[in-house]
SERO-4910 file (N, C-alpha, C, O; in steps of 0.05 Angstrom, whole numbers):
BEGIN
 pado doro    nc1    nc2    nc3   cac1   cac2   cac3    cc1    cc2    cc3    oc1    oc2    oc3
  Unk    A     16    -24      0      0      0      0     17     25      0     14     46    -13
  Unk    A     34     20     15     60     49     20     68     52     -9     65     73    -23
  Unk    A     79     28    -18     91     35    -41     73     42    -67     80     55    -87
  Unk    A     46     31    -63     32     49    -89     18     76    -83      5     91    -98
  Unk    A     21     78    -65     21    110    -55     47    128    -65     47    149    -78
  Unk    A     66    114    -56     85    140    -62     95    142    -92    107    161   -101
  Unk    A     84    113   -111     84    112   -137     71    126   -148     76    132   -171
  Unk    A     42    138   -129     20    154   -137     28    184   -138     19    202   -153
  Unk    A     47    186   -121     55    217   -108     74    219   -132     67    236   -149
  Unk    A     93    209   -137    109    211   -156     98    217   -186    110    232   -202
  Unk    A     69    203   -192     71    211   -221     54    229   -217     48    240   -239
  Unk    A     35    243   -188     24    263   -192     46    295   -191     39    316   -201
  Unk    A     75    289   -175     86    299   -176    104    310   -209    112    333   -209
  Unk    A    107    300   -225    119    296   -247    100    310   -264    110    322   -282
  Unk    A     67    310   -261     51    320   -277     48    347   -274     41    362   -292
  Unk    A     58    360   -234     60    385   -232     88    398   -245     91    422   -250
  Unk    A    101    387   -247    131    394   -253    128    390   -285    145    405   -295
  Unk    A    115    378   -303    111    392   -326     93    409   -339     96    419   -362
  Unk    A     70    413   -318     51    434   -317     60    456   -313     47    476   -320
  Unk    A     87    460   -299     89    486   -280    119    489   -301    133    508   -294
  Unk    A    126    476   -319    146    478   -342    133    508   -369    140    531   -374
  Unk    A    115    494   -377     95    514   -394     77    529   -391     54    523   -384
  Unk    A     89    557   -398     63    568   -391     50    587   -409     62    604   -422
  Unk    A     25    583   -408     16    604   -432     22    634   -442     26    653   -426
  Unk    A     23    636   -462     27    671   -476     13    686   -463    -12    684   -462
  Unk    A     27    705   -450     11    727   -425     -8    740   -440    -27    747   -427
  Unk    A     -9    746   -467    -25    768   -475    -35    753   -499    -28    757   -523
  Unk    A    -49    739   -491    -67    715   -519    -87    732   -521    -93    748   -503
  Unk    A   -101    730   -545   -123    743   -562   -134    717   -574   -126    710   -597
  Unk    A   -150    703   -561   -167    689   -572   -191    697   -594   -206    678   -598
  Unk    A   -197    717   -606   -204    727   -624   -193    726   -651   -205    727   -672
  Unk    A   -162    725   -645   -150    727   -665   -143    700   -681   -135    700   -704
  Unk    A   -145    682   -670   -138    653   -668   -155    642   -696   -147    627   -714
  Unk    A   -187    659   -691   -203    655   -705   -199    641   -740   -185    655   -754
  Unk    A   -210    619   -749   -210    614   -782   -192    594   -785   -193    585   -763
  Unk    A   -173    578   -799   -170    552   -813   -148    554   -808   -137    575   -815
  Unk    A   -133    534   -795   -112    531   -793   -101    501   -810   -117    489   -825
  Unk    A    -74    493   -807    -69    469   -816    -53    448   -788    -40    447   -767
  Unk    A    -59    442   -798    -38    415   -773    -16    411   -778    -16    394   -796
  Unk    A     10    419   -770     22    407   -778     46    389   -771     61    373   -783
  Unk    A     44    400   -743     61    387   -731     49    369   -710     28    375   -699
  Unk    A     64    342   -703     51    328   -677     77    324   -665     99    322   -676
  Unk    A     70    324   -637     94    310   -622     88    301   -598     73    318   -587
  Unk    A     93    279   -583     85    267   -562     92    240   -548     91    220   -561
  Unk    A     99    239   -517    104    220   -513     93    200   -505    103    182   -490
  Unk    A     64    202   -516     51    180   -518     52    148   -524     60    147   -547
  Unk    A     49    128   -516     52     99   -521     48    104   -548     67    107   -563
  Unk    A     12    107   -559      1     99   -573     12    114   -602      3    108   -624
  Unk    A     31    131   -597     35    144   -618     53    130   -639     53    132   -664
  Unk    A     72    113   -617     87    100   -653     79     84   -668     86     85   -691
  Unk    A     61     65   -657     45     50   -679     24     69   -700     12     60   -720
  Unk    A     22     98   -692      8    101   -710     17    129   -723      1    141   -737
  Unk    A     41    140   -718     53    167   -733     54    161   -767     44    176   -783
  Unk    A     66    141   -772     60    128   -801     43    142   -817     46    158   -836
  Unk    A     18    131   -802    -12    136   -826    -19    164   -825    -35    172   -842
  Unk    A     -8    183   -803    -20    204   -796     -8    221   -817     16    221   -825
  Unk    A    -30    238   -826    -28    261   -850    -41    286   -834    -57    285   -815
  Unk    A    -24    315   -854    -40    333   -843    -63    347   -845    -66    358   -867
  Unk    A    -82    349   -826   -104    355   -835   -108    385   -820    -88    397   -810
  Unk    A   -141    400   -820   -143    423   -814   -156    427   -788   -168    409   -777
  Unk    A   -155    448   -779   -169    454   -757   -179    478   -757   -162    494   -763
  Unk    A   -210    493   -751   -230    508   -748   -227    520   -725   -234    507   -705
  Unk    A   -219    537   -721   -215    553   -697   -238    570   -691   -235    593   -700
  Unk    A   -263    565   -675   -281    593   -663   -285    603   -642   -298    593   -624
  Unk    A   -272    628   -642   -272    641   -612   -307    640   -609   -324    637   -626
  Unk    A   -309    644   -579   -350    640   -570   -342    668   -560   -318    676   -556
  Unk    A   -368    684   -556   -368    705   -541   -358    709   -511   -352    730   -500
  Unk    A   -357    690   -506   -355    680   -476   -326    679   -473   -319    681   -450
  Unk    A   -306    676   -493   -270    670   -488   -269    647   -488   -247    639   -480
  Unk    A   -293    620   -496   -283    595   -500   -281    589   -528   -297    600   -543
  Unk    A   -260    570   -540   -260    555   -568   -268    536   -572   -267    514   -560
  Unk    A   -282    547   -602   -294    518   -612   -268    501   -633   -253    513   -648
  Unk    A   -267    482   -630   -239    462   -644   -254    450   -655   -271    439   -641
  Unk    A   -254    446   -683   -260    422   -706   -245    415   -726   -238    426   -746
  Unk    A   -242    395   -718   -215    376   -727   -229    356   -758   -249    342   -761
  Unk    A   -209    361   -774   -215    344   -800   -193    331   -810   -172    343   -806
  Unk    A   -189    302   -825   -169    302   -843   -179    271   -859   -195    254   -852
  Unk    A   -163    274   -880   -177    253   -896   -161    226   -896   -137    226   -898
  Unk    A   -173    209   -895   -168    179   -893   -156    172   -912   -155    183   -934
  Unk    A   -141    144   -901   -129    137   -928   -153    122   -943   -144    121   -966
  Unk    A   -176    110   -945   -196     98   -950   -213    124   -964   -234    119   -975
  Unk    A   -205    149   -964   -212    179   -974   -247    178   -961   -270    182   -971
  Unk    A   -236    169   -932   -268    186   -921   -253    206   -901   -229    206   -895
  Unk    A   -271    222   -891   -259    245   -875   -269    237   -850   -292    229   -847
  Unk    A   -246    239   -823   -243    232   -798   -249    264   -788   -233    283   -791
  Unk    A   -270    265   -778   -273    288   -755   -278    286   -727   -291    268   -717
  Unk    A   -265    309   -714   -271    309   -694   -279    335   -682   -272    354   -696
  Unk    A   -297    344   -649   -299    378   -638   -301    367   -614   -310    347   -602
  Unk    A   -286    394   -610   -289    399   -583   -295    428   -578   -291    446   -594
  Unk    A   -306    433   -550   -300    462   -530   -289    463   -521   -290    446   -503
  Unk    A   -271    477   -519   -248    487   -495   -260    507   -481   -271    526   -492
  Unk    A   -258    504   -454   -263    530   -438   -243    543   -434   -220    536   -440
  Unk    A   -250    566   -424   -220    588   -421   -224    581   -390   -245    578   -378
  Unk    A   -193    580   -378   -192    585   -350   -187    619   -351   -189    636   -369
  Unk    A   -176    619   -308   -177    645   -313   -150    653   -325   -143    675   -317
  Unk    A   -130    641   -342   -107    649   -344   -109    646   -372   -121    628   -384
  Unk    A    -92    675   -386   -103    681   -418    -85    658   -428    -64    652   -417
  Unk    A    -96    646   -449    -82    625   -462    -82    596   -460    -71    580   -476
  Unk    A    -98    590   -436    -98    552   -414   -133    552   -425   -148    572   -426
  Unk    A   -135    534   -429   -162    518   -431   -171    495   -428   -151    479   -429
  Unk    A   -189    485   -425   -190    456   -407   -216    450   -421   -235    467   -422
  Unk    A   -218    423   -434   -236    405   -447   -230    376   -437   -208    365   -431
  Unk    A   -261    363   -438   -250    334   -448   -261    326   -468   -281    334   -480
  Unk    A   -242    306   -472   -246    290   -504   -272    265   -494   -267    253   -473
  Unk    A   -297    258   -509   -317    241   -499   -301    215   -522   -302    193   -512
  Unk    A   -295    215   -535   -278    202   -558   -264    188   -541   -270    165   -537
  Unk    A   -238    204   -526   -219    187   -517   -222    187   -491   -209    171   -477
  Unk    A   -238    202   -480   -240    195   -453   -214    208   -432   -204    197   -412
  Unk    A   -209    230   -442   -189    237   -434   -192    270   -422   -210    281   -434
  Unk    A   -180    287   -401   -183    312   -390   -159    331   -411   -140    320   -422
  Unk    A   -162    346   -413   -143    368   -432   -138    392   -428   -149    410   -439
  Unk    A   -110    394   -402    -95    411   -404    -87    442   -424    -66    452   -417
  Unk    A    -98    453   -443    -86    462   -464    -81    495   -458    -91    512   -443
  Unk    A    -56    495   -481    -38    522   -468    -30    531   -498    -24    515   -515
  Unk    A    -32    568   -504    -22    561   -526     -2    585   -519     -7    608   -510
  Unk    A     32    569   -528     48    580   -509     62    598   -534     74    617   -525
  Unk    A     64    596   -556     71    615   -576     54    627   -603     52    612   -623
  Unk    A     43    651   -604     27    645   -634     37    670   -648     46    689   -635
  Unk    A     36    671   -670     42    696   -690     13    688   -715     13    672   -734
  Unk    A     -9    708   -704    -36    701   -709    -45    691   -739    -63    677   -748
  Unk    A    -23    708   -752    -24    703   -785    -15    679   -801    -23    670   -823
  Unk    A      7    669   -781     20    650   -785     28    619   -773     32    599   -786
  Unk    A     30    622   -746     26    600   -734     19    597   -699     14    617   -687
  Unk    A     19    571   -686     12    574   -668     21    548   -653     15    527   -665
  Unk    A     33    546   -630     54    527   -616     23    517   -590      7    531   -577
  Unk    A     26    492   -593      1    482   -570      8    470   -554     22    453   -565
  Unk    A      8    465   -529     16    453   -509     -7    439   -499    -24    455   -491
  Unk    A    -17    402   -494    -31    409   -477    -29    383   -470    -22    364   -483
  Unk    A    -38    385   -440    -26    360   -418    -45    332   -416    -59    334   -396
  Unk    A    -49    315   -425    -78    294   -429    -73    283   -406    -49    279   -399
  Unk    A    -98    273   -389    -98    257   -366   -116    238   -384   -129    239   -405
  Unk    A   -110    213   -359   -130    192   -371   -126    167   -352   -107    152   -357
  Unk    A   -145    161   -327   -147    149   -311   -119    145   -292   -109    124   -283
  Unk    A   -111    174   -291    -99    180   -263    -58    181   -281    -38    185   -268
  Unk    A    -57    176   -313    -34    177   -326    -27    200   -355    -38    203   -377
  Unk    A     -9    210   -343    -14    237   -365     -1    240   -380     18    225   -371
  Unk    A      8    250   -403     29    259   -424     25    278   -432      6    291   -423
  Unk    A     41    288   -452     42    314   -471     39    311   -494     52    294   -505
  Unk    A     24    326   -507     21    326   -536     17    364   -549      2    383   -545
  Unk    A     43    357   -565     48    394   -582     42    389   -602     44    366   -612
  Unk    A     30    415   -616     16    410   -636     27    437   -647     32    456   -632
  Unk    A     32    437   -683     44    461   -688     14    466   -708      4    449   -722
  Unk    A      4    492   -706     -7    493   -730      0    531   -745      7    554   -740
  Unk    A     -9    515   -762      3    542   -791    -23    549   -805    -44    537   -805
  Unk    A    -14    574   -821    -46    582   -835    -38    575   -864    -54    577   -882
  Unk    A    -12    565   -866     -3    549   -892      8    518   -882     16    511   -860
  Unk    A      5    506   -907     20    478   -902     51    474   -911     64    454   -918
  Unk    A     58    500   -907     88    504   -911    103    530   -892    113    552   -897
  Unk    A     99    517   -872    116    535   -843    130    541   -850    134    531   -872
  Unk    A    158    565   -841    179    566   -846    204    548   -831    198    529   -816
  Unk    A    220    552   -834    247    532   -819    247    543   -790    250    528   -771
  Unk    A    243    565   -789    242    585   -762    223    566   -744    231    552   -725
  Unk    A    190    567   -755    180    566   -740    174    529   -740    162    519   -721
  Unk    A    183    515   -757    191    487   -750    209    477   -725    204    461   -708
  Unk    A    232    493   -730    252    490   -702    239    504   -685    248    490   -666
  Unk    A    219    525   -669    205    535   -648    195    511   -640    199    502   -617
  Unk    A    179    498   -661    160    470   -648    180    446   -637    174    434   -616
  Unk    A    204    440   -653    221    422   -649    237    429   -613    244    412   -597
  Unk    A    239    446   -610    247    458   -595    234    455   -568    245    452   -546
  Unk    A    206    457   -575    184    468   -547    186    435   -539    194    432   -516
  Unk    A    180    408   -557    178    392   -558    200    377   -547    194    358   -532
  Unk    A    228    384   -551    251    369   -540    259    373   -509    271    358   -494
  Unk    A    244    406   -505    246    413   -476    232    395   -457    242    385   -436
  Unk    A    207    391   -466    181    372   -457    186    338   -458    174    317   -453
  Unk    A    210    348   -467    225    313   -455    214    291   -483    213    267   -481
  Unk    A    209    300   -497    192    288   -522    215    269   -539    233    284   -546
  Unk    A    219    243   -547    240    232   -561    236    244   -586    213    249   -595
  Unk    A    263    249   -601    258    265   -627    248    244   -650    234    253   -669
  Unk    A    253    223   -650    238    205   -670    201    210   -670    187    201   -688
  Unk    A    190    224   -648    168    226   -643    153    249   -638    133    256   -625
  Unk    A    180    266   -663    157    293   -660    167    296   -694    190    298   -703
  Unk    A    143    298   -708    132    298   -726    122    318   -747    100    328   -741
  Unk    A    135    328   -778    121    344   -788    101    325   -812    106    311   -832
  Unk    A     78    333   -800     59    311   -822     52    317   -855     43    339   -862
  Unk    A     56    302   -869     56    299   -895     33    313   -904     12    307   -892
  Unk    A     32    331   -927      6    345   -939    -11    319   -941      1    298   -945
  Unk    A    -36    320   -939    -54    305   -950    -73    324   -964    -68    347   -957
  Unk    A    -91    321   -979   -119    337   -995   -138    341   -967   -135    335   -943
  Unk    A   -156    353   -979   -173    371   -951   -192    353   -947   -186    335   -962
  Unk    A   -216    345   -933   -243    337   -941   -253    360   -946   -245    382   -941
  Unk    A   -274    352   -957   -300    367   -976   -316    364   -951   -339    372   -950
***
């Protein structure tokens, strides 16, 4: 019992110590965020991720600020079978500009999210922490308002990602794919 307690303390400790690593852009404008982004980067030290970085292509994402300071996220990209995989969520805004907190009913998971660098025209660096029955990781997400970032802001993501303890085989710029319709 001692020892899965202090096993407990430990990985809740590790989750504050990379929570308290990133922190969101002091002066976010969720307004601006607003309209079509691309996906293009993934990175994460997720299990589930190397069996499936392979198939993964880049797809888009719908950004809508709500009146309220929460975002709407709708996620698209097209299959290799050419049907289109979607997904939405809400993010609520906490009280700190930039942190938002959703869960996924999909994966069953709580969502940390931070967006810790953006240059509104061009791209935007995501931080966000997934729990999921008491075990957490990180997943960065780069997105661009083109599917051709610059080198600059490729190494920003590579970067945010290697800090976050991320193995570099597992952070990812995803291959153009076509849009869904």
């Amino acid at each position: 019992m001692a020892t899965t307690m202090l096993g407990m303390l430990g990985v809740f400790l590790c989750v504050l110590a990379v929570r308290a690593n990133v922190m969101p852009l002091a002066h976010f404008d969720v307004q601006k965020v607003e309209g079509k982004w691309y996906l293009v980067g993934f990175a994460t030290n997720a299990n589930w991720f190397v069996s499936h970085k392979a198939d993964m292509k880049m797809g888009t994402a719908i950004l809508t600020p709500q009146p309220n300071g929460d975002l709407q996220m709708d996620y698209s990209s097209l299959k290799s079978d050419g049907s289109c995989w979607k997904m939405n969520h809400l993010a609520t805004k906490s009280d700190t500009p930039g942190q938002f907190v959703y869960r996924s009913q999909r994966w069953e998971n709580d969502n940390d999210m931070r967006v810790v660098d953006v240059k509104y025209d061009e791209y935007a660096l995501i931080h966000t922490i997934k729990t999921k029955a008491g075990s957490s990781y990180v997943l960065n997400k780069l997105y661009s308002r083109t599917q051709d970032p610059s080198q600059e802001v490729l190494k920003k993501f590579t970067t945010l990602s290697l800090e976050q303890e991320i193995l570099p085989e597992n952070i990812v710029i995803l291959p153009k794919a076509e849009e869904c319709s």
